[in-house]
C-alpha positions as CSV (number, residue, x, y, z in Angstrom):
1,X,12.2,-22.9,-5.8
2,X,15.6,-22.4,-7.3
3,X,16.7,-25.8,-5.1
4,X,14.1,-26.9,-7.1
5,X,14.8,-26.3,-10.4
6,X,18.5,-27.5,-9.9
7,X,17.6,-30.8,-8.9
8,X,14.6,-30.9,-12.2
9,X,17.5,-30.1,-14.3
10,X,20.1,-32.4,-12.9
11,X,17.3,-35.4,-12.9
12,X,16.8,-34.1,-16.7
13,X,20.2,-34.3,-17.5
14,X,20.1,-38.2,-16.0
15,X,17.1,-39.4,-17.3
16,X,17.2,-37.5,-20.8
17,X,13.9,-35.9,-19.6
18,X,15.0,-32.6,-20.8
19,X,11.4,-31.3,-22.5
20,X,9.2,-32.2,-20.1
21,X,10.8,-30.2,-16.8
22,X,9.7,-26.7,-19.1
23,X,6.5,-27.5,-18.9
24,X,6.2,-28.2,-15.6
25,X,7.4,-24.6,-14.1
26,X,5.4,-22.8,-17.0
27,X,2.1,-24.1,-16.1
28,X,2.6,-23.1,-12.3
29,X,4.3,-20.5,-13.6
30,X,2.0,-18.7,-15.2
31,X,-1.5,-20.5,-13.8
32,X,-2.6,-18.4,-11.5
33,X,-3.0,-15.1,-14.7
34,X,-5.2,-17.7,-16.6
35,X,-8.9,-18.4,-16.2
36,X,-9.2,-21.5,-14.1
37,X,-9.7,-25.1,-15.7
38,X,-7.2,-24.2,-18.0
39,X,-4.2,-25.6,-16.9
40,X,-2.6,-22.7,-17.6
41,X,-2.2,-23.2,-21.4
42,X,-5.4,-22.4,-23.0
43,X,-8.5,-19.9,-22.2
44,X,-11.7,-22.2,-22.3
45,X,-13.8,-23.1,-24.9
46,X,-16.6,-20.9,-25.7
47,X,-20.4,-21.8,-24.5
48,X,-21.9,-23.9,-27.5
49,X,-25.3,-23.2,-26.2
50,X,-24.5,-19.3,-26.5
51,X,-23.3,-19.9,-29.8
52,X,-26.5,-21.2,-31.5
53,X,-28.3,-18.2,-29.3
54,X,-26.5,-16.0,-31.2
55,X,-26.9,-17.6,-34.3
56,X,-30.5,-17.9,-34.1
57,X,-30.6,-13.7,-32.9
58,X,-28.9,-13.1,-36.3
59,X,-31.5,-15.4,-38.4
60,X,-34.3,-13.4,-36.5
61,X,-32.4,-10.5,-37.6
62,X,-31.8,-11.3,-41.3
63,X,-35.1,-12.7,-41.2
64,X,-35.5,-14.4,-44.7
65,X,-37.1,-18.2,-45.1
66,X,-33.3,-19.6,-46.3
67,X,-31.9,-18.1,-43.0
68,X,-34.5,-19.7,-40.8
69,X,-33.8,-23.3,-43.2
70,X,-30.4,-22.7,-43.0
71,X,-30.6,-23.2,-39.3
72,X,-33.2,-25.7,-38.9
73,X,-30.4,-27.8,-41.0
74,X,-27.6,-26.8,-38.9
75,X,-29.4,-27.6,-35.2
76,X,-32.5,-29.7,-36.2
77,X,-32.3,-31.4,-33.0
78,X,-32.4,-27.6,-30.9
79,X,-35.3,-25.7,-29.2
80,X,-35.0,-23.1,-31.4
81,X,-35.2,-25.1,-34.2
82,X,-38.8,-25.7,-33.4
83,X,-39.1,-21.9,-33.3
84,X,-37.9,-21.5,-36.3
85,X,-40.1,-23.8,-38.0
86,X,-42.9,-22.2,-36.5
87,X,-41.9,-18.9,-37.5
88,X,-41.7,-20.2,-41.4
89,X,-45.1,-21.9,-40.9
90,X,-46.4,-17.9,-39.9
């Protein structure tokens, strides 16, 4: 590995390349401690699908008729969207 990184940072030195050699060894570097698909640079995004779950849970929970709008506006296109709108028609 150290062989290695010589030769990165004499081929940097030649080809001006000096930025992009970092990169390299930190990604392998630290990719194995991240979650995979990553790349080792960021943690993945969160599950959208979770995300309106959780929103609608909280409408259920605040349970007023502008909570349950609120989200029909913000997913009209979602499942629960229809549940909502079934709820306001109650």
């Amino acid at each position: 590995m150290l062989k290695l990184l010589r030769e990165a940072v004499s081929a940097s030195i030649i080809t001006g390349s000096v930025w992009l050699i970092p990169m390299v060894f930190l990604s392998s570097a630290y990719g194995a401690n991240v979650p995979a698909g990553t790349g080792g640079i960021m943690t993945p995004a969160p599950d959208g699908e979770e995300a309106v779950r959780r929103e609608y849970e909280g409408v259920v929970r605040e349970g007023t008729d502008e909570a349950y709008r609120l989200f029909i506006r913000r997913h009209p296109d979602h499942p629960l969207a229809d549940e909502a709108r079934a709820r306001l028609a109650r």
